[in-house]
The first five atom37 places (N, CA, C, CB, O) and aatype in JSON, in Angstrom:
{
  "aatype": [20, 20, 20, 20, 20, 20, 20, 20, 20, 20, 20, 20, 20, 20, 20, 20, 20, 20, 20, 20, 20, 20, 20, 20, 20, 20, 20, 20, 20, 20, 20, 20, 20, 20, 20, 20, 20, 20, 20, 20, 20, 20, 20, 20, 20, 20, 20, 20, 20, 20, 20, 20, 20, 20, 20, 20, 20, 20, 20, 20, 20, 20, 20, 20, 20, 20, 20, 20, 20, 20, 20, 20, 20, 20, 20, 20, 20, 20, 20, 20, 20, 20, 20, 20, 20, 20, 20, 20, 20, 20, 20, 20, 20, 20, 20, 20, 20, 20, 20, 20, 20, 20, 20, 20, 20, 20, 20, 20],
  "atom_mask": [
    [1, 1, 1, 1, 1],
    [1, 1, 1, 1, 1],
    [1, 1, 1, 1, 1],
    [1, 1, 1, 1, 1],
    [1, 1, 1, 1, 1],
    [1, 1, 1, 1, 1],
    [1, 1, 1, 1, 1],
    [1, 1, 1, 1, 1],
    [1, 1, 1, 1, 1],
    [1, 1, 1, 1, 1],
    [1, 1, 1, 1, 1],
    [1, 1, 1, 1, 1],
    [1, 1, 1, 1, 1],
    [1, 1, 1, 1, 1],
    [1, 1, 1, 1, 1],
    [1, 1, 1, 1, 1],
    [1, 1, 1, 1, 1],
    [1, 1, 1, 1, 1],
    [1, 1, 1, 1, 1],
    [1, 1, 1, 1, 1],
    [1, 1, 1, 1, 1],
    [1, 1, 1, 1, 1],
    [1, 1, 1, 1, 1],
    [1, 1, 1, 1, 1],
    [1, 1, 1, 1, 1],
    [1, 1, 1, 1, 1],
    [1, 1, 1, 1, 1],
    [1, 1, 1, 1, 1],
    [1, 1, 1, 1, 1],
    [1, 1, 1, 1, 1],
    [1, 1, 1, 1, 1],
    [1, 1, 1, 1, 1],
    [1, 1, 1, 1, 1],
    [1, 1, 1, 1, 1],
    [1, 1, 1, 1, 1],
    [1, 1, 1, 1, 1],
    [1, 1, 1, 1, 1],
    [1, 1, 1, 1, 1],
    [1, 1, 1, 1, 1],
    [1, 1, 1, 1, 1],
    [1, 1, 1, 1, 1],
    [1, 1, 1, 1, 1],
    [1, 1, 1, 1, 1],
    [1, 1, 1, 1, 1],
    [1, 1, 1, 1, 1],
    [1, 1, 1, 1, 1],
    [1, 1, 1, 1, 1],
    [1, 1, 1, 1, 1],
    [1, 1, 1, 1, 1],
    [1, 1, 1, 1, 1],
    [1, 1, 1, 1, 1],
    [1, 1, 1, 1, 1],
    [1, 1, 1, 1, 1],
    [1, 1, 1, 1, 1],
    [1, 1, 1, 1, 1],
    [1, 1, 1, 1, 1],
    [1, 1, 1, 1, 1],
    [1, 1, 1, 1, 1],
    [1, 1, 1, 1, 1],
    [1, 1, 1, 1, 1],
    [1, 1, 1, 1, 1],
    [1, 1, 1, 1, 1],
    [1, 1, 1, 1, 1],
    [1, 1, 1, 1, 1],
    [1, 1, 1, 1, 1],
    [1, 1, 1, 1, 1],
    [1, 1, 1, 1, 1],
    [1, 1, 1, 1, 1],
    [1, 1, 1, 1, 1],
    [1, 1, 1, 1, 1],
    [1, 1, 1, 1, 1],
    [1, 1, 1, 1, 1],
    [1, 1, 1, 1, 1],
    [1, 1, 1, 1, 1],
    [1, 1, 1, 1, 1],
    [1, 1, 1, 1, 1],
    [1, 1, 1, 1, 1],
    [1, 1, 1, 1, 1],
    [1, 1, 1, 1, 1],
    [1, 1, 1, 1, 1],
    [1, 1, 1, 1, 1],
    [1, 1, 1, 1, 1],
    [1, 1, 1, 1, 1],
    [1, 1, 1, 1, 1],
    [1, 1, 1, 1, 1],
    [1, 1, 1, 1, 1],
    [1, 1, 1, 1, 1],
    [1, 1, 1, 1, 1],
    [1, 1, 1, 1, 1],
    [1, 1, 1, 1, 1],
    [1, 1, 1, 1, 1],
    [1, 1, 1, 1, 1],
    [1, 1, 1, 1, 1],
    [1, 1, 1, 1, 1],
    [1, 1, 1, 1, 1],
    [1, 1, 1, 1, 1],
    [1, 1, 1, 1, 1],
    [1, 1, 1, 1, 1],
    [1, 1, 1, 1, 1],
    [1, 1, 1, 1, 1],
    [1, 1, 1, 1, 1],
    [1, 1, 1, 1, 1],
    [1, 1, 1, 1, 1],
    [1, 1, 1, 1, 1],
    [1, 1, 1, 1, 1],
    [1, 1, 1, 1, 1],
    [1, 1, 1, 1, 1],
    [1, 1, 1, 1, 1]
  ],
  "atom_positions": [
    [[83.46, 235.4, 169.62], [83.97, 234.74, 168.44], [83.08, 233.55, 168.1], [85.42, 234.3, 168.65], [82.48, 232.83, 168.9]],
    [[83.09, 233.45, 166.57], [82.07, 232.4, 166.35], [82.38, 231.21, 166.35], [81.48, 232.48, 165.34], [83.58, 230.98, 166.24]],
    [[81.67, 230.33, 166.43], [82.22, 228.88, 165.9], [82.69, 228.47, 164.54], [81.26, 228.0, 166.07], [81.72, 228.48, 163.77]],
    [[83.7, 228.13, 164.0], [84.03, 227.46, 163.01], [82.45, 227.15, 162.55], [85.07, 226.26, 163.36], [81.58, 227.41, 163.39]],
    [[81.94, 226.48, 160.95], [80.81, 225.47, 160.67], [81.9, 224.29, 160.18], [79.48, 226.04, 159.34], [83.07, 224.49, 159.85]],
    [[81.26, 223.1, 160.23], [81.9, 221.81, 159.49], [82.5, 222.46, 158.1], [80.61, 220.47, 159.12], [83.71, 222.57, 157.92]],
    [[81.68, 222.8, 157.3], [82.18, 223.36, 156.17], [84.03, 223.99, 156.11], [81.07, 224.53, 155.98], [85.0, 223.76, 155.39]],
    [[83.72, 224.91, 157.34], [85.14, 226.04, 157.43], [86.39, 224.99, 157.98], [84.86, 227.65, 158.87], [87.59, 225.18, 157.85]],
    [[85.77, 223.9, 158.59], [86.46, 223.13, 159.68], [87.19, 222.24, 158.35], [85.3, 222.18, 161.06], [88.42, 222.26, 158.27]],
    [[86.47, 221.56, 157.45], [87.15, 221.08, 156.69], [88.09, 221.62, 155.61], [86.49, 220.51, 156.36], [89.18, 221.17, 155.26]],
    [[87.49, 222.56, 155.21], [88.13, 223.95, 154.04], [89.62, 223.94, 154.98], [86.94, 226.11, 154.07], [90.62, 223.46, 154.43]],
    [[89.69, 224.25, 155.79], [91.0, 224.79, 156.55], [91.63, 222.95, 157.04], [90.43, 226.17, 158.31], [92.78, 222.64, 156.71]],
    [[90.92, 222.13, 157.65], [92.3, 220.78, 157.07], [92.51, 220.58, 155.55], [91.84, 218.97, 157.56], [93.69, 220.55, 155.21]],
    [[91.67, 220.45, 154.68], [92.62, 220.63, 153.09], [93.53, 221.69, 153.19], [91.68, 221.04, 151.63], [94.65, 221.22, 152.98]],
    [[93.6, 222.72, 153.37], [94.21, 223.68, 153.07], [95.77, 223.29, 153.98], [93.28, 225.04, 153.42], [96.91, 223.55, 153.6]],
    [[95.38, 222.66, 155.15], [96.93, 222.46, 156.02], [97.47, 221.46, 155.39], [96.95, 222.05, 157.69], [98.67, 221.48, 155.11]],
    [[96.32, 219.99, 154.93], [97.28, 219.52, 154.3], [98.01, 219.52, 152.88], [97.04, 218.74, 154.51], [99.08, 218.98, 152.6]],
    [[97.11, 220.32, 152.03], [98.03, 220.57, 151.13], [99.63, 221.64, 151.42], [97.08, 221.13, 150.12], [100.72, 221.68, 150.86]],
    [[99.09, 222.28, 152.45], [100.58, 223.07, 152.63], [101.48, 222.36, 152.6], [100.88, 223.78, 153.78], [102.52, 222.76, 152.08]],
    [[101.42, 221.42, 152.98], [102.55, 219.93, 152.92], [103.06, 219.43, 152.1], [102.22, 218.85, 153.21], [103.9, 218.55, 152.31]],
    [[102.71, 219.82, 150.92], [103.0, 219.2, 149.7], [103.68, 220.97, 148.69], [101.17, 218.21, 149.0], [103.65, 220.99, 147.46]],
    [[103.96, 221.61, 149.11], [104.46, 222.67, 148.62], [105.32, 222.84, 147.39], [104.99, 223.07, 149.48], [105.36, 223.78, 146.59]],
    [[106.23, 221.3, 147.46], [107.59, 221.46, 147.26], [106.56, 220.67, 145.48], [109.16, 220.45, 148.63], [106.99, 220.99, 144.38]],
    [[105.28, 219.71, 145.62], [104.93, 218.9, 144.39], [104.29, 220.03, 143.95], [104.07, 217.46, 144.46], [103.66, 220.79, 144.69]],
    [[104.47, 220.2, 142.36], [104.05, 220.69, 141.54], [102.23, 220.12, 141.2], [105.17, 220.49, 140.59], [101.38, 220.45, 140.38]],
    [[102.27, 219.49, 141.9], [100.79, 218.82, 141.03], [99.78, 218.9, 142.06], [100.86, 216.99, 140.45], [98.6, 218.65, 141.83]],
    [[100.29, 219.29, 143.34], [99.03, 218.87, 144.21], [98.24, 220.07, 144.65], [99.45, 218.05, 145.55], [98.52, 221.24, 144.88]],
    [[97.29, 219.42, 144.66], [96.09, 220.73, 144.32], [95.02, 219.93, 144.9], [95.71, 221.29, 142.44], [95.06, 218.7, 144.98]],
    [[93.66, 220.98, 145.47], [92.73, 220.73, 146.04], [91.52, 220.24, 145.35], [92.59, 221.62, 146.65], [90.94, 221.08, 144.67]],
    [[91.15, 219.33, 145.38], [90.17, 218.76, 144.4], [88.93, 219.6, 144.37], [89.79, 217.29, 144.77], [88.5, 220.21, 145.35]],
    [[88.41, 219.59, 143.28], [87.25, 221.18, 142.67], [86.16, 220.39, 143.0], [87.16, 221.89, 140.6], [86.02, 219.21, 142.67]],
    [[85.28, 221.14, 143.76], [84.23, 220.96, 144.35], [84.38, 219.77, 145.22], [83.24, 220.9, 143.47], [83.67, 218.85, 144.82]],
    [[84.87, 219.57, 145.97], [85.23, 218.67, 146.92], [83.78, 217.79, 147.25], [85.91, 219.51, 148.21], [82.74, 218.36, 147.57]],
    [[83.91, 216.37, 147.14], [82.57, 215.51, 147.0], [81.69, 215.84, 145.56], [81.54, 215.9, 148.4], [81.05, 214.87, 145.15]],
    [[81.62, 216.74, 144.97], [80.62, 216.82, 144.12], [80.99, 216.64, 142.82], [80.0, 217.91, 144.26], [80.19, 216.77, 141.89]],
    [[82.32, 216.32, 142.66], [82.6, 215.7, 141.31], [83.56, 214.22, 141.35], [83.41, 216.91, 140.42], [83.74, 213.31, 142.16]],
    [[84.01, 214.57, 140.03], [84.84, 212.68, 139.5], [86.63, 212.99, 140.04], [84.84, 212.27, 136.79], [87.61, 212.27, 139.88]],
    [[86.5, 214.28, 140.66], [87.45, 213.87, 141.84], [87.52, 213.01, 142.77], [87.58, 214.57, 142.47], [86.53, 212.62, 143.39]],
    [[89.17, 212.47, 143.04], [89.14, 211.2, 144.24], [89.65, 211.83, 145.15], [89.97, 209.77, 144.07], [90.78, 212.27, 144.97]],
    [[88.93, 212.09, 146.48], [89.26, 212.63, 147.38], [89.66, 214.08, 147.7], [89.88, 212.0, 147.57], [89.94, 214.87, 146.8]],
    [[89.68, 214.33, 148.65], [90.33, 215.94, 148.86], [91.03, 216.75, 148.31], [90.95, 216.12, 149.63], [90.69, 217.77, 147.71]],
    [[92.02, 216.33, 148.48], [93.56, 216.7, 147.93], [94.22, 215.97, 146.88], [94.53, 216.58, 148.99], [93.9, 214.78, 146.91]],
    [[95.15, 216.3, 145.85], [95.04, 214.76, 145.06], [96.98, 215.7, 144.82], [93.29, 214.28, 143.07], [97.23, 216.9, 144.7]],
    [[97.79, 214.69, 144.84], [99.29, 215.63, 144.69], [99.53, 214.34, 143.66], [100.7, 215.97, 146.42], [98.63, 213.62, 143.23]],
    [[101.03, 214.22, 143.34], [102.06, 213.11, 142.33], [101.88, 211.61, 143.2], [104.19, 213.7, 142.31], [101.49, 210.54, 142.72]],
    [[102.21, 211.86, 144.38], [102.19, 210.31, 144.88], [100.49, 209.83, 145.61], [103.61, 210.17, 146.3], [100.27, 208.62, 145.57]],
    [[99.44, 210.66, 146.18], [98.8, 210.5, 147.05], [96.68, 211.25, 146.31], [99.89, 211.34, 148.42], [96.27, 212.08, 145.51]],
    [[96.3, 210.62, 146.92], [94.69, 210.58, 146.87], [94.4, 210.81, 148.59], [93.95, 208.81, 146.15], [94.46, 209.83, 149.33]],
    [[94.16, 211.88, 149.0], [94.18, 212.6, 150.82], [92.58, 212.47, 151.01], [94.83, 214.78, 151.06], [92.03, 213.34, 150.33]],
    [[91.94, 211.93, 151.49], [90.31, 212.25, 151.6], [90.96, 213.08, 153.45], [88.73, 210.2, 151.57], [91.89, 212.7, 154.15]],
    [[90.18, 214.04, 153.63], [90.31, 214.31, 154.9], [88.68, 214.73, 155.37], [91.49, 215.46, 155.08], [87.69, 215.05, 154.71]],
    [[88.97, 214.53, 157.06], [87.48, 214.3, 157.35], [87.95, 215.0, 158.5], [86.65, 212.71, 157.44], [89.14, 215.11, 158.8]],
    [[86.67, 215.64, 159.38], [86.76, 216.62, 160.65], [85.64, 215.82, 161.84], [86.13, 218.49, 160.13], [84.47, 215.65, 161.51]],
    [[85.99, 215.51, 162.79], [85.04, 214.62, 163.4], [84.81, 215.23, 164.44], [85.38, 213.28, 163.65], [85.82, 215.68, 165.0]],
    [[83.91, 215.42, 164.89], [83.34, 216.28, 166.2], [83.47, 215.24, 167.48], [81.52, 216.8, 165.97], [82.53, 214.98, 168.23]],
    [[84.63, 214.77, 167.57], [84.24, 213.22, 168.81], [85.89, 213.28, 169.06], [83.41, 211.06, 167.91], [86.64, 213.6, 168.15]],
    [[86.31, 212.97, 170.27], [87.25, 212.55, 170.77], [87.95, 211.64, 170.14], [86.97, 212.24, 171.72], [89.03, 211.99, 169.66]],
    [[87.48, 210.23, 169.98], [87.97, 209.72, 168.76], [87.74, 209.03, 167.25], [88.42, 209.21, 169.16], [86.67, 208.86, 166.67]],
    [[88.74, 208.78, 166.92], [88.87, 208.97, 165.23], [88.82, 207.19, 165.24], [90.71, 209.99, 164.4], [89.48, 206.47, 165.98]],
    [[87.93, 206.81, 164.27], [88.17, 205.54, 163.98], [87.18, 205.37, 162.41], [87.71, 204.51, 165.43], [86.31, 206.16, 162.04]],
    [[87.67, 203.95, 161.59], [87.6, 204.3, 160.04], [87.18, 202.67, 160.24], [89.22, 204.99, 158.89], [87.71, 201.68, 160.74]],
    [[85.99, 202.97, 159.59], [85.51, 201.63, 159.07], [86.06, 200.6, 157.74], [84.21, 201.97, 158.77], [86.28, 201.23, 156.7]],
    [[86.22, 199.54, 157.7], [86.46, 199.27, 155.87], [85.34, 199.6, 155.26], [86.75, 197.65, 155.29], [85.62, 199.22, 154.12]],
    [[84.54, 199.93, 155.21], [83.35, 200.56, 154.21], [84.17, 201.98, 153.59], [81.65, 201.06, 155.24], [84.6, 202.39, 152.51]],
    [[84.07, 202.42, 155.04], [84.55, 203.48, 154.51], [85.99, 203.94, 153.52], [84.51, 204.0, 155.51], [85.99, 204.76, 152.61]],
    [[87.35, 203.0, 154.11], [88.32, 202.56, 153.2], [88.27, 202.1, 152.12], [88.86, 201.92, 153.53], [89.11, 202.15, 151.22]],
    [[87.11, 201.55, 152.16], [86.85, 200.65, 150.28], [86.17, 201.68, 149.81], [85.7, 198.91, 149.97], [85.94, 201.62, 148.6]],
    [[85.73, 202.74, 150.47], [85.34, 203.65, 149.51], [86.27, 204.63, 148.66], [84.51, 204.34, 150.12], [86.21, 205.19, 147.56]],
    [[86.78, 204.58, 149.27], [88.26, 205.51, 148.58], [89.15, 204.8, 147.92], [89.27, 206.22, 149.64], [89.88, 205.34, 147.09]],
    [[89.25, 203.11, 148.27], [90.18, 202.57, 147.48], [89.62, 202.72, 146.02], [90.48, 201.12, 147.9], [90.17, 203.17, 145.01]],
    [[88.12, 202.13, 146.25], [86.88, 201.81, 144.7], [86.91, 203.14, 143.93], [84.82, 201.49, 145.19], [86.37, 203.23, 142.83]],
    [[87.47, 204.09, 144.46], [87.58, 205.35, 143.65], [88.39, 205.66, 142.85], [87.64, 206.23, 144.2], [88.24, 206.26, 141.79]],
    [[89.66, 205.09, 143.54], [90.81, 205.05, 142.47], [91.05, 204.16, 141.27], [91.86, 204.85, 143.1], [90.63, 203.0, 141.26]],
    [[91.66, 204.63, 140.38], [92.07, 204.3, 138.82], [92.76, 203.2, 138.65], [92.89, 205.29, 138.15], [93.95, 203.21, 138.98]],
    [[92.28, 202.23, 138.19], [92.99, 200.73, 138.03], [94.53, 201.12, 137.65], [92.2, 199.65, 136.63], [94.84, 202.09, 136.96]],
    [[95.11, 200.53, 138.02], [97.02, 200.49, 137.63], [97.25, 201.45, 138.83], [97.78, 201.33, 135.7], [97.53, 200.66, 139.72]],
    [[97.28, 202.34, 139.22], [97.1, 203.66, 139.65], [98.31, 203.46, 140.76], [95.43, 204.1, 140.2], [98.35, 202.55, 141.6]],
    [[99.09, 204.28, 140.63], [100.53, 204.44, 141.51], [100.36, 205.2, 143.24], [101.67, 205.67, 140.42], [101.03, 205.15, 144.27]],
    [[99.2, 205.82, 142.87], [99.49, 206.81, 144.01], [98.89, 206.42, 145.25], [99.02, 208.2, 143.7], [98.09, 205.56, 144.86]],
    [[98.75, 206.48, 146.4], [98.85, 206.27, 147.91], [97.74, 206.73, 148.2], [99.94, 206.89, 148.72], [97.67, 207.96, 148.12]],
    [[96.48, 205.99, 148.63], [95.21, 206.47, 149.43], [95.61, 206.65, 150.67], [94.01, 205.56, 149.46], [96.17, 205.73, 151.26]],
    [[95.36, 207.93, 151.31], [95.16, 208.62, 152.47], [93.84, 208.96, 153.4], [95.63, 209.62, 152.14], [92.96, 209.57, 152.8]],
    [[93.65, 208.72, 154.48], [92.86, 209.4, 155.05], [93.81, 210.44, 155.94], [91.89, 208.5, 155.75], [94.98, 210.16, 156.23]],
    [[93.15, 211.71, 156.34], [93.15, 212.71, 157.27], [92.34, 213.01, 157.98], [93.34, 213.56, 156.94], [91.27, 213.42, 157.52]],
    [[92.56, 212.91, 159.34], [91.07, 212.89, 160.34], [91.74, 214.27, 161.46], [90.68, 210.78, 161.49], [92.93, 214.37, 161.75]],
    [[90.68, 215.21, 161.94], [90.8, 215.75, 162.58], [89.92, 215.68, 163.98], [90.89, 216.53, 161.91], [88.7, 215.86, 164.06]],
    [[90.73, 215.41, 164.95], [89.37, 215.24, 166.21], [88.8, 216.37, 166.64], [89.78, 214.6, 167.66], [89.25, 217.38, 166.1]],
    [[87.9, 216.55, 167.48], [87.18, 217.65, 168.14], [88.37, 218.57, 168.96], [85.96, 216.98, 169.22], [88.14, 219.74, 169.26]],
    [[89.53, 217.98, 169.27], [90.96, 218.49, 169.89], [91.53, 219.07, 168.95], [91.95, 217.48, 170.46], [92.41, 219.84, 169.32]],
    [[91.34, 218.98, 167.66], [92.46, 219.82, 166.53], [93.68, 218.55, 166.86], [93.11, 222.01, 167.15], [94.7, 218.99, 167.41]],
    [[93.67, 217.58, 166.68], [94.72, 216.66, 166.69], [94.33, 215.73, 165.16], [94.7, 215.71, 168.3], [93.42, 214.99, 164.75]],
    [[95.56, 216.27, 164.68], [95.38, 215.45, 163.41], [96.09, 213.54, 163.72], [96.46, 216.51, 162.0], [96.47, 212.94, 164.73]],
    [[95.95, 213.19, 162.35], [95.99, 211.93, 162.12], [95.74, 211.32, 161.01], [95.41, 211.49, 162.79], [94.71, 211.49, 160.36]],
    [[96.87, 210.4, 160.62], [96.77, 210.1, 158.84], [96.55, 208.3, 158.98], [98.72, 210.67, 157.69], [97.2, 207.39, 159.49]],
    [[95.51, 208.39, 158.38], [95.2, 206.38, 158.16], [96.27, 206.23, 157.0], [93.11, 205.67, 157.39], [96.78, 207.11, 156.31]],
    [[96.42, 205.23, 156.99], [97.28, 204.62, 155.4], [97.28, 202.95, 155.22], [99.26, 205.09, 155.45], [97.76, 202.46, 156.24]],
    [[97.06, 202.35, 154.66], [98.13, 201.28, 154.56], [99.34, 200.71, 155.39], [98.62, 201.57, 153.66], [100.04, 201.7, 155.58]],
    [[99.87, 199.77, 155.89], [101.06, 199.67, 156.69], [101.62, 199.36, 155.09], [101.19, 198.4, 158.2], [102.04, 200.34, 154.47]],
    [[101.62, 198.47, 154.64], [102.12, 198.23, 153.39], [103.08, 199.28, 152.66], [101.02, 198.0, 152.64], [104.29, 199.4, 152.47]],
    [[101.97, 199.97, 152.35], [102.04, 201.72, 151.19], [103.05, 202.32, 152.28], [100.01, 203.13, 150.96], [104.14, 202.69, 151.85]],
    [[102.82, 202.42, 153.5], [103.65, 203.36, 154.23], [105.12, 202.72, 154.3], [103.01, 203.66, 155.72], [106.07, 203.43, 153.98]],
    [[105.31, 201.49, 154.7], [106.63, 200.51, 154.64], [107.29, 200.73, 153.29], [106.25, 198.82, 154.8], [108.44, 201.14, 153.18]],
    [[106.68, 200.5, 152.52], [107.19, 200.8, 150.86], [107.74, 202.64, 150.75], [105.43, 200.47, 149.52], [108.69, 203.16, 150.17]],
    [[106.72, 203.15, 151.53], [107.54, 204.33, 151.01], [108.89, 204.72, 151.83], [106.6, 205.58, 151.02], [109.8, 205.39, 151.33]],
    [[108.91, 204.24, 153.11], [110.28, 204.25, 154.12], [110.85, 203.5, 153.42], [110.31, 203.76, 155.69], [111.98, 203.67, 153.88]],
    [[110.97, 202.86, 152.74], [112.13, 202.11, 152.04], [112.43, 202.59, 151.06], [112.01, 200.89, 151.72], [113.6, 202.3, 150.8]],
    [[111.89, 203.34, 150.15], [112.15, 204.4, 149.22], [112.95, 205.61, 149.47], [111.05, 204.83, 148.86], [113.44, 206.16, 148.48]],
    [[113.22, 206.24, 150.89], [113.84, 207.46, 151.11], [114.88, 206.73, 151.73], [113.09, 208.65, 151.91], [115.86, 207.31, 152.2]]
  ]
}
């Protein structure tokens, strides 16, 4: 059996995490993923998902890299920047905001 490529490795975390979002009408996988004026991966009603596949034990996110995804999004803009990281274990993991995430537990 072959190895996954990065390519397949990421194709298949968008794809799990949009399964997650089943129930939103809007969320859908961003077209051509990186190569257009899409923000991030996945884009649903509440959330902007960048997800990333890391070949390393562990997962850690620079603010460069966070300000890159914030600087992407649409001034006023309601919806929730996400990261999704997958380790070399298949162990997922979602960055967020403590803020964004507190706000939304207080919402349900």
């Amino acid at each position: 059996m072959r190895n996954k490529t990065t390519k397949e490795k990421g194709t298949q975390l968008e794809l799990w995490v949009l399964s997650h979002f089943s129930d939103d009408k809007l969320a859908r996988l961003s077209r051509a993923s990186g190569a257009t004026n899409d923000i991030g991966d996945v884009t649903t009603s509440d959330y902007f998902i960048e997800c990333k596949n890391w070949n390393k034990d562990c997962v850690t996110l620079s603010m460069k890299t966070w300000n890159h995804l914030i600087n992407q999004m649409p001034i006023n803009t309601s919806k929730i920047p996400i990261y999704v990281y997958q380790n070399n274990k298949g162990k997922k993991f979602i960055i967020m905001d403590a803020e964004d995430f507190f706000r939304k537990v207080r919402q349900e």
